[in-house]
N, C-alpha and C positions, 0 to 999 in steps of 0.2 A: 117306362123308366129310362131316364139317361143315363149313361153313365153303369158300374159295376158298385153293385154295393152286397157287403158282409156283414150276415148277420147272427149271432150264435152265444154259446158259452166257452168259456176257458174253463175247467173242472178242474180244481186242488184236491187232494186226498188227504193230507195232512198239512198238519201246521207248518211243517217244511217246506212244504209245497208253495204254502200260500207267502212263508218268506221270502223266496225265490224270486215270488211273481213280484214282489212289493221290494224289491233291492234292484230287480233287474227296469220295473216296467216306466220310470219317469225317462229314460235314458230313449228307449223304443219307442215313447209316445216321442217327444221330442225330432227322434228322425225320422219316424215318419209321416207326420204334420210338416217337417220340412221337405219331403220328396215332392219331386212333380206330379202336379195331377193326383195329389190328396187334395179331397174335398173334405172330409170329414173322419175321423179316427178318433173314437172313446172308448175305454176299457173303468168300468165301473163294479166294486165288488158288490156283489150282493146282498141281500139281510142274512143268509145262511154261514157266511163269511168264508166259505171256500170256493164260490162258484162267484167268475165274473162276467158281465154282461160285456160283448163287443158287438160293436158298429160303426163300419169302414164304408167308405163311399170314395172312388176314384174317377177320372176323368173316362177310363173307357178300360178295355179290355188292356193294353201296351202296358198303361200303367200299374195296373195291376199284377201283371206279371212281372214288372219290375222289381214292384214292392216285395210279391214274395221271394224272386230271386234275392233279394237283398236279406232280409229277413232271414230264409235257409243257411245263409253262411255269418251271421251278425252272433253277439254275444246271447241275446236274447234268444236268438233258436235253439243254439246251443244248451243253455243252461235250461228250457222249458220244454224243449224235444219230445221227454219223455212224459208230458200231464195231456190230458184227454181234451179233446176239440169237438164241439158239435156247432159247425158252422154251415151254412145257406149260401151261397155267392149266386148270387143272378148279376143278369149282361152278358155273361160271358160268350154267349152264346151268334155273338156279333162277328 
């Protein structure tokens, strides 16, 4: 594989949860499709309607770490901090 790619769920607990994620996520998709060295970024809810499907693909290891440094301090990290992550990240290891 080239490159760093993310694979995983975002897990909502409530309907609140999943408002959050659906006020905050057009704004996160948007920057970060625009960051360097995004190849690929989708966050898709799922048929259960609190679990979404994400997969991230960057140019290499740099970017990647970019991304989440931006992210950690962004509205979006903020406001979803607290909802469950079961993510995969391979490359990194470059």
């Amino acid at each position: 594989m080239d490159g760093v790619r993310l694979t995983g769920q975002l897990v909502c607990r409530t309907d609140d949860d999943v408002r959050v994620v659906t006020e905050h996520l057009p704004e996160h998709v948007r920057l970060t499709r625009a960051e360097p060295g995004c190849r690929r970024f989708d966050v898709v809810l799922s048929g259960d309607g609190l679990t979404w499907q994400v997969e991230e693909a960057f140019d290499g290891p740099d970017a990647f770490r970019a991304h989440q440094a931006r992210v950690s301090t962004s509205r979006w990290g903020r406001a979803t901090a607290h909802l469950e992550r079961r993510y995969a990240v391979e490359g990194m290891d470059r």
